[in-house]
N, C-alpha and C positions, 0 to 999 in steps of 0.2 A: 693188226687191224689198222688200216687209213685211216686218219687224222683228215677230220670235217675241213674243210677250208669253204669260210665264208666268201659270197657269188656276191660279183659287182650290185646286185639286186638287192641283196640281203645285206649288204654297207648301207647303201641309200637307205634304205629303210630305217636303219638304225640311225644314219646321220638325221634323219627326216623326223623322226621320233625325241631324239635330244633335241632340234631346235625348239620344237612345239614346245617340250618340257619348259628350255628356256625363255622364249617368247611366254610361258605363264607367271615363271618364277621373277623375272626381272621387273613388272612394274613391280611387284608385292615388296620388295628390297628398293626399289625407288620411292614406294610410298611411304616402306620404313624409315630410310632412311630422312625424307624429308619432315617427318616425325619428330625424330629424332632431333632435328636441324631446329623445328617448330620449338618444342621444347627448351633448347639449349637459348633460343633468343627469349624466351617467355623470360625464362631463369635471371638471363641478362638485365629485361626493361625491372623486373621486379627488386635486384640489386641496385642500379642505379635511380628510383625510383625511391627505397628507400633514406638512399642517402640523400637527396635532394627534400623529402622529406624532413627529415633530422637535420639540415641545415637548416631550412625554413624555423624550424622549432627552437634554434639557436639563435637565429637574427630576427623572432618578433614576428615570426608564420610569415617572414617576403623572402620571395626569391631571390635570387645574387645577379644581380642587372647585367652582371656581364655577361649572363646565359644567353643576353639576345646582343653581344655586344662584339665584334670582332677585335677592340681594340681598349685592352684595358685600361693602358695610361692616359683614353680621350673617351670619356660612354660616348661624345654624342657629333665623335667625329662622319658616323656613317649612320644613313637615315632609315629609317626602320622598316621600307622597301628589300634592301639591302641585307639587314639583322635576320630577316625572316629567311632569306632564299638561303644565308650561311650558319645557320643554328647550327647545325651538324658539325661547326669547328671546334678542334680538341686546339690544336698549337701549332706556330710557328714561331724557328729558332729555336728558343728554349722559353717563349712563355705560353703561359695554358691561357684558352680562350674557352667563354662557352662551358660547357657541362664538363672540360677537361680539367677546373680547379676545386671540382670536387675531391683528385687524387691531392691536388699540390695543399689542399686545406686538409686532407684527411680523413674524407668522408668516405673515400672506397683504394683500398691499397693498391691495386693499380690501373693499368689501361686497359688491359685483356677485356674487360667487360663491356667495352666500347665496342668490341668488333662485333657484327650480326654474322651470324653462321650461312644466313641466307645469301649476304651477298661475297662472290668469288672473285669476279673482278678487281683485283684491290688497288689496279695503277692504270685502268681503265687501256688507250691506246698508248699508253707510254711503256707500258710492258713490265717495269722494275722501280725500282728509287733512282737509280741514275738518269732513268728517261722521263724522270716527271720536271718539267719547265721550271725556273721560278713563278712564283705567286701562284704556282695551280695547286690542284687539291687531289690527294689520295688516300686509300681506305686502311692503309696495314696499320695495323695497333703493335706490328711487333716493333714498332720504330718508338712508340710511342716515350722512352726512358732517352730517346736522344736528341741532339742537337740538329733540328731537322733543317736549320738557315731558310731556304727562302721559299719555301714549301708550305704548304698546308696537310697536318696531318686529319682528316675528316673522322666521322664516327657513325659506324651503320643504322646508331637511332638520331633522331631527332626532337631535340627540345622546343617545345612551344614557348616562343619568347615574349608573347604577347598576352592579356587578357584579353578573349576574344569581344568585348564591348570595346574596347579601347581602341581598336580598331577599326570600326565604326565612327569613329571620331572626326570631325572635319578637318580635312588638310592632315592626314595622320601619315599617309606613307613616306613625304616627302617632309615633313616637319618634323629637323632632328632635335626635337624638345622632348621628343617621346623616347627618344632611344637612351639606350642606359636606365629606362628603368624596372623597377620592379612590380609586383604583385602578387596578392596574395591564393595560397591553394586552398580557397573557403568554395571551390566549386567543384565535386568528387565527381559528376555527371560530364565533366569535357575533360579533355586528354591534354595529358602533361608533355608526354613522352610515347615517341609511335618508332616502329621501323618503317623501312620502304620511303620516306618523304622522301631521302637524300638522294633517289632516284630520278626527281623531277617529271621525266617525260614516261608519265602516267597517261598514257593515251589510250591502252588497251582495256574497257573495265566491263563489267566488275571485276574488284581485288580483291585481297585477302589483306589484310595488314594486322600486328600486334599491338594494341593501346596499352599503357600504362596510365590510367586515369588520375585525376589529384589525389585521388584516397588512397593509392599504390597500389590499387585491384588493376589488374594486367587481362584483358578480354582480347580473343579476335573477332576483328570486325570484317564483311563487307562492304565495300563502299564500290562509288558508281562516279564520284568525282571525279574528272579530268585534269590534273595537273602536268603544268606544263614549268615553264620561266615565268610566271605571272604570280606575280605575292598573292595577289587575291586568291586565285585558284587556291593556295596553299589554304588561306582561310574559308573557303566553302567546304575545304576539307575538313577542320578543325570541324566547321558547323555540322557537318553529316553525324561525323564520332563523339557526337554529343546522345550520349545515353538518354536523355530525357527527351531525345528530339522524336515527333511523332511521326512513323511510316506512312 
């Protein structure tokens, strides 16, 4: 008996049939997987969140003023314009800045829980560790245990270094009388702790983003704010992710 041999027509068909198949199954696995991704960063702000927590409960319920502080041996060498755009800093060289002395004090065993899973870019145009300048800033947490010299190692969330009244204040962005300090988490309804800020050029919206609120409840939000390089913006953002705020 002859042996069927499949007709140029009868390939197509079947080539034509798999992509379809594929073209259904591939969002369903990008949706998972960005699930997946969602997840993993919830997981994140709600350990780091904790532990900022339990410091506060240690130091008299205030936060650790270097959280809004690039520079711990001066709080108030850089003005709190400044402190807000660089929350997201873990360290350079070898000292911790920012939400990154939570490992060096003990509050979260290490850096891993720095990195957001949402963001991939982790050296931006510079492509690796060698190609990042001095004084610029990059996302890999796996450097996080070394001697980074003259680099910034950054963190895919962002700490709010401010109370957001305090900022409101007269002369406040530019008057380093504010910087270095702290305050207290007696406000469960504004965010502590977000991913996405350290994005800045937020011009596309609405977003998605994951809050870590004072109370260490972790929600995602919508928001419609435009951030840009402008501290303010960052603070209309803060004001949007205020749970109590009315629609």
């Amino acid at each position: 008996m002859k042996a069927h041999l499949f007709t140029l027509i009868e390939l197509l068909v079947v080539i034509a049939i798999i992509a379809i198949l594929a073209s259904m199954l591939l969002p369903a696995l990008s949706k998972a997987r960005d699930r997946a991704k969602s997840a993993n960063c919830t997981s994140n702000l709600k350990q780091i969140g904790f532990a900022a927590i339990t410091y506060t409960g240690d130091y008299n319920g205030l936060t650790n003023p270097y959280w809004g502080d690039s520079v711990p041996g001066d709080p108030k060498k850089e003005t709190p314009e400044y402190i807000i755009l660089k929350a997201n800093r873990l360290k350079g060289w070898n000292i911790y800045y920012g939400m990154g002395r939570l490992t060096q004090l003990k509050y979260l065993a290490g850096g891993k829980v720095f990195g957001c899973p949402l963001l991939t870019n982790l050296y931006g145009a510079a492509g690796n560790f060698d190609g990042v300048a001095n004084y610029k800033d990059f996302y890999d947490v796996s450097k996080y245990d070394q001697n980074l010299g003259s680099k910034y190692l950054c963190s895919g969330y962002y700490f709010v270094p401010f109370d957001l009244e305090t900022t409101y204040r007269s002369g406040f962005p530019s008057d380093k009388g504010w910087s270095g300090t702290s305050y207290r988490l007696n406000k469960p309804n504004l965010p502590m702790i977000t991913d996405d800020l350290q994005f800045k050029n937020r011009r596309h919206t609405p977003v998605g983003v994951n809050v870590c609120y004072q109370d260490g409840s972790v929600k995602s939000q919508v928001t419609s704010t435009q951030c840009g390089w402008r501290w303010w913006e960052m603070r209309d953002l803060w004001k949007e992710l205020d749970r109590n705020r009315r629609k």
